[in-house]
C-alpha positions, 0 to 999 in steps of 0.5 A, spaced: 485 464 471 488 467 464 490 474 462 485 475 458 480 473 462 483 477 468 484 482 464 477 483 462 474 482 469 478 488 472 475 492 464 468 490 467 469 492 474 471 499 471 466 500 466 460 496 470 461 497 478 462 506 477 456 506 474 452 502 481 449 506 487 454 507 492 450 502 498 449 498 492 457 497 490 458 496 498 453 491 498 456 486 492 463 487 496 461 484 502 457 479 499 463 477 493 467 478 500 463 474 505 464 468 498 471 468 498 472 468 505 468 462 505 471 458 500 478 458 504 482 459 497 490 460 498 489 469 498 484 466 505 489 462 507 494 467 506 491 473 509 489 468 515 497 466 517 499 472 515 495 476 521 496 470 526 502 473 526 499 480 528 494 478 532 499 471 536 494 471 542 488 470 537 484 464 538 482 460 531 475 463 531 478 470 532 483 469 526 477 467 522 473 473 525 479 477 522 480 475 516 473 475 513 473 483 517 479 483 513 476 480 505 471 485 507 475 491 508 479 489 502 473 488 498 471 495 500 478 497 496 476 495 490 469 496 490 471 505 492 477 504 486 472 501 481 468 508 483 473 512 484 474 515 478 466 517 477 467 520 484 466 528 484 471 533 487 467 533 494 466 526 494 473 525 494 473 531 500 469 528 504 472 520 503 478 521 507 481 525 515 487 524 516 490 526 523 497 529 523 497 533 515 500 538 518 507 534 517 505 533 511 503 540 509 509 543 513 514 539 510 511 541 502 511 548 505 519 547 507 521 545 500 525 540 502 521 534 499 517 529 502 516 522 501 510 518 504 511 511 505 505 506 507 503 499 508 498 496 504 493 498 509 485 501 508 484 505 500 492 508 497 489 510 492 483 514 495 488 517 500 492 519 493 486 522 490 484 526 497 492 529 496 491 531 488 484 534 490 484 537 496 491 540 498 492 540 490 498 538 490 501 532 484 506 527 486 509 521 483 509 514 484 511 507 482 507 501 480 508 493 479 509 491 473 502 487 471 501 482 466 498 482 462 500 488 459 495 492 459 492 490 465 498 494 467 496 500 463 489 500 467 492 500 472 497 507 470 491 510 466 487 510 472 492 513 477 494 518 473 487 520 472 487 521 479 492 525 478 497 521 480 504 520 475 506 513 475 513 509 473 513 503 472 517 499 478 522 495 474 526 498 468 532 502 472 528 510 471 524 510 476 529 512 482 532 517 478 525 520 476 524 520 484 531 523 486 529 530 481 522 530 484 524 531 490 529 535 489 524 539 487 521 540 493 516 535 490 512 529 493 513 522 492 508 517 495 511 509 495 507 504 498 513 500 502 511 494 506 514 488 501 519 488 498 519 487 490 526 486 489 532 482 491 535 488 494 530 489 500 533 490 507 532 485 512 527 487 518 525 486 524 517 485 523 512 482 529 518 478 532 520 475 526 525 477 519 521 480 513 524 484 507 522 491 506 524 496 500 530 500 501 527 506 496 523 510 501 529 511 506 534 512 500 530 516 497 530 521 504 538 520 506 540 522 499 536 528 497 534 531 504 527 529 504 522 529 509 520 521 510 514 521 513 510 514 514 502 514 513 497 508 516 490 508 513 483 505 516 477 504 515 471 504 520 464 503 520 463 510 516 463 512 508 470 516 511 477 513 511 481 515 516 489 516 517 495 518 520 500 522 518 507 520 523 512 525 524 519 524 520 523 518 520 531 522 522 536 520 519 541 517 523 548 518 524 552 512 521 559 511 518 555 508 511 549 510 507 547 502 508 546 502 515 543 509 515 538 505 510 536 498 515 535 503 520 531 508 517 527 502 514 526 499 521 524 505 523 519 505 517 517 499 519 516 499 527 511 504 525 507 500 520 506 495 524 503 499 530 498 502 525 496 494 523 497 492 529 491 497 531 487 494 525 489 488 523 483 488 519 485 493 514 491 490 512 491 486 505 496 482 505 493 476 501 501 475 500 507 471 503 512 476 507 516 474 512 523 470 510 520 464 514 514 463 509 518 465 501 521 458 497 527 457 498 531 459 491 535 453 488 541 457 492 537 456 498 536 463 499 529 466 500 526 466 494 519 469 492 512 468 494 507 463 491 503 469 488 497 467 492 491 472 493 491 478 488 495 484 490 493 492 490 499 493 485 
């Protein structure tokens, strides 16, 4: 697909999908979904491998049960984030319950700063909406550099209409930005769960080797922070549910390297019991574990085949 061409397709899905009554949008999600799944393209396929290994018991009907749950439930992201941005303050309100604020609102209280760390699990983006708009409280967030050019700046204008501030991933900045907000007893929310760059920590991830961000875990080790991790869920209602967990500690350990790969096993140890307990909502239409990614010309794990278009 060309970059104008998906470019304009994210243009029409703002601009047109807003405007549809909300069951009407749900609808044409499952039903864009439901073609997808049946089609069984590389973002399918993907989705599929990747949740045989959260589900390993899975019997080939069951796996496919959980990927069209899961082309469903990814539909669902886009089709509420197409229409987030005409959402009314009560809507958003009303859109999400999270068990466990306290650790949030606690941590804030303290001045200490926070960084919240998530999976691509369920709706990030509404769950970042709820913060601004419910508790009032602004946070700052990094995003993937897109192509083309302005699909990436869709995508800024978005979030920060939803009140968000947005660095760009690449450029060398945006950990130094983070640093001063937290130490500014701010907030600052990363989605964490695919590492972006070549200097992720390697983890052990259901059983197998896959590369985490470092970032959050530093962040939290350097300023003080609070690191606290956030799983995401849909179920059967209107509603998005989630969990904020309680901190991640930093350990006692003679290099901030080893607190780093510790700390980030932490992080994910708790992402996967919150994809574990549903598989569904997890959207990770991408390569991830070590064993999957090319190899680069040096023989070292090299990056995905870009399958599936990803929540930047």
């Amino acid at each position: 697909m060309s970059e104008k061409l998906t470019d304009a397709l994210y243009g029409l899905g703002w601009s047109t999908v807003k405007k549809l009554p909300e069951p009407v949008a749900a609808a044409l999600g499952q039903r864009i979904a439901d073609l997808a799944w049946k089609r069984r393209g590389k973002g399918v396929l993907r989705l599929e491998a990747n949740l045989a290994r959260v589900v390993p018991d899975a019997s080939p009907r069951r796996l496919a049960e959980l990927s069209r749950a899961g082309m469903r439930s990814y539909l669902r992201y886009w089709m509420e984030s197409f229409r987030l941005p005409a959402w009314s303050e009560q809507r958003v309100r009303g859109g999400f319950d999270p068990e466990g604020l306290h650790n949030l609102t606690d941590g804030l209280a303290s001045g200490r700063g926070v960084v919240l760390a998530l999976p691509h699990l369920a709706n990030w983006d509404l769950a970042g909406a709820w913060v601004t708009t419910e508790l009032g409280v602004p946070f700052t967030t990094v995003a993937e550099r897109l192509k083309p050019e302005s699909l990436y700046d869709r995508f800024v204008a978005y979030r920060e209409g939803l009140g968000m501030e947005v660095l760009p991933h690449t450029g060398g900045s945006a950990f130094g930005t983070l640093a001063r907000r937290l130490r500014e007893g701010g907030l600052v929310c990363l989605v964490a769960d695919r590492d972006l760059s070549a200097s992720g920590v390697e983890v052990k991830f259901f059983g197998e080797s896959a590369k985490m961000p470092a970032g959050p875990a530093i962040l939290a080790a350097r300023t003080g922070a609070l690191l606290l991790p956030v799983t995401l869920w849909y179920d059967a209602s209107p509603v998005m549910r989630g969990r904020v967990h309680p901190p991640i500690e930093v350990p006692s350990m003679d290099t901030s390297a080893e607190q780093a790969a510790a700390m980030t096993q932490e992080l994910a140890d708790v992402f996967a019991s919150g994809i574990a307990e549903h598989p569904q909502d997890w959207h990770m239409l991408q390569r991830l574990w070590l064993a999957d990614l090319e190899p680069r010309p040096d023989g070292a794990p090299g990056a995905d085949d870009s399958s599936g278009t990803e929540k930047p």
